[in-house]
C-alpha positions, 0 to 999 in steps of 0.5 A: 923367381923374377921380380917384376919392375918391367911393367905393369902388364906383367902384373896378374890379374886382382883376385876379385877380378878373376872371381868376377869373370868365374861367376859370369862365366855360368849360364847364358846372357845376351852376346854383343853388349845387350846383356844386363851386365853390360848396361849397369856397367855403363852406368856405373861409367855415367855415375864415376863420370857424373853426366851420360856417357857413351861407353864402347868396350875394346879389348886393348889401349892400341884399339882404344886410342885409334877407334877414338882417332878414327871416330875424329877423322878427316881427310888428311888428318893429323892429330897433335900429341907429345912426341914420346906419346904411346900412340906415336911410339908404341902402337905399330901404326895402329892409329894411322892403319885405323884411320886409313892414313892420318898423321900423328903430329910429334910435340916437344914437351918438357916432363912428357907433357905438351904446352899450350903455346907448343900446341899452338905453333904446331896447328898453326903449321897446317893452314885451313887454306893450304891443302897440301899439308893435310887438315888438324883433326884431333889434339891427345894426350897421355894422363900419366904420361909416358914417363909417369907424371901427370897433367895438372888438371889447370894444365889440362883445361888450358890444353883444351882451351888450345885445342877448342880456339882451332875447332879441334876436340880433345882426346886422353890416353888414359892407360893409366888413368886411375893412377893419375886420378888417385895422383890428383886426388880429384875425380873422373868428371874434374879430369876430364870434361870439366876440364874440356876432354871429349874422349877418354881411352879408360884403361883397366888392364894395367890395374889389376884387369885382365882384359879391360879397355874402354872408349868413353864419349863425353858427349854420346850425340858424337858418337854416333860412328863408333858402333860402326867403327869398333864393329869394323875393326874386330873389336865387338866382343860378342861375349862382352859380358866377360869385359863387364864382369871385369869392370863391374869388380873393378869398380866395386868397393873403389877397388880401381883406386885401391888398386891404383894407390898402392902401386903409386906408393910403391913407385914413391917407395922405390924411386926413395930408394933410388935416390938414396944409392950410391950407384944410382940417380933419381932422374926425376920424382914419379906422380904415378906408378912409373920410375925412371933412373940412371945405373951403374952397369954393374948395379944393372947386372947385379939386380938382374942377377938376383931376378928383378926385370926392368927395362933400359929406356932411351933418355928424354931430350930435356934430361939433364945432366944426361947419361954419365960413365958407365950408366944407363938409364932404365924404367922401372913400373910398379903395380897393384901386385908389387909388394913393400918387401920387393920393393925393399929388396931392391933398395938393399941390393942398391945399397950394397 
């Protein structure tokens, strides 16, 4: 049987979730968001976020991140994020389809994170007075990273702070948002708004969800749009409740930190044991539940024969030293699902 270290998408769905959506699943309830189920989890998002909030479900982070783009849109648009940034990378062209053509504007950043100063020079490429180079729309970022560490939330404000000084607001890809949170050992409120975030992408899926994604407006005067824009883009669920459900058991007994804390111990767990092998480098100590770390070709062979599924990763710029003789480099993901006693084989394997 495979071991999974891929990622956190190939992670089942938590138990108290599957539950959840088989006690909804009887009788009847109001379609398109009008069901009560639906409205007590939105304000149970007012209450983690400790202030009125819009709440717009989607069924995936891709729709997420480019509904929250396009609910910023301009004419001649760009939005400025690291360059590793999962909406640059990995989302098909999504946010550039869904906005009818803004740019994502690639930032350099060390630890896969952007720096105030980065930001700054990069606005500062699109002058308001220059029209052939399109105008700043939105800034994003990814908490945890892409790489698996985390923005401080001091880091965060001064983002913000960036972003505000050129008029622009600021977005969180929060895919992994809990792991980040449990990180920090903060609150949702101090992640975010208190720290100047406008818009969250609150990612559930990654963390013991089946199908549950998010778009959270800080401030629900501005999203006024939205309902038009998620409609527009096919992401109106009309049986919504089963979104609900989901997060309603998510959010149960912090069942959504629970979750997230132990695939963070996991992480911490398996990158020690990465750091202790002879046939293996720690690139870099995980805040939350992504590990990455250079191989043998041989170890590599010899973990996939005995079932674990990771991924070969491209290497950071900023890495170094980089790739050596015989090395690869490789992502490894934990989750709520991983045990101690995966995690453990995997270290024996290395050791041997």
């Amino acid at each position: 049987m495979a071991i999974n270290f891929a990622s956190d998408n190939w992670a089942g769905a938590h138990p108290a979730i599957n539950e959840a959506l088989a006690e909804n699943s009887r009788g009847c309830a109001s379609a398109y968001g009008a069901s009560e189920l639906d409205r007590q989890v939105e304000r149970r998002f007012c209450e983690i976020f400790e202030r009125e909030v819009a709440v717009f479900f989607v069924g995936t982070g891709t729709a997420a991140n480019s509904l929250s783009m396009a609910l910023f849109n301009r004419p001649g648009g760009v939005v400025f994020a690291h360059h590793e940034a999962h909406m640059r990378e990995d989302e098909g062209g999504a946010p550039e389809f869904l906005t009818g053509g803004a740019r994502l504007h690639g930032i350099p950043g060390a630890s896969g994170r952007i720096a105030p100063a980065g930001l700054d020079e990069a606005i500062r490429l699109y002058p308001a007075e220059f029209i052939h180079s399109g105008q700043p729309m939105a800034v994003s970022i990814t908490q945890s990273t892409e790489i698996g560490t985390v923005y401080s939330l001091d880091e965060i404000a001064a983002i913000a702070e960036t972003s505000r000084s050129h008029g622009l607001p600021l977005h969180m890809d929060g895919a992994r948002f809990a792991n980040a949170l449990v990180a920090l050992g903060t609150t949702p409120a101090e992640m975010t708004w208190k720290r100047g975030v406008d818009v969250v992408s609150f990612g559930a899926t990654k963390n013991g969800c089946w199908c549950a994604e998010a778009i959270v407006v800080m401030e629900p005067a501005h999203a006024r749009d939205l309902p038009f824009l998620r409609k527009r883009a096919a992401q109106l669920f009309s049986k919504s409740r089963f979104i609900a459900a989901q997060f309603d058991a998510y959010f149960r007994d912090e069942l959504w930190l629970k979750n997230a804390a132990h695939s963070n111990r996991m992480a911490a767990r398996l990158a020690n044991h990465l750091a202790e092998s002879p046939t293996a480098r720690l690139a870099w100590r995980p805040q939350a539940n992504e590990v990455f770390g250079f191989l043998k070709s041989g170890t590599a062979t010899r973990l996939e024969e005995k079932g674990f599924c990771f991924y070969p990763w491209k290497v950071p710029h900023d890495v170094q030293p980089g790739l050596g003789p015989d090395e690869g480099f490789y992502r490894f993901v934990t989750s709520f699902a991983t045990t101690q006693e995966e995690v453990d084989m995997f270290g024996t394997i290395l050791r041997s």
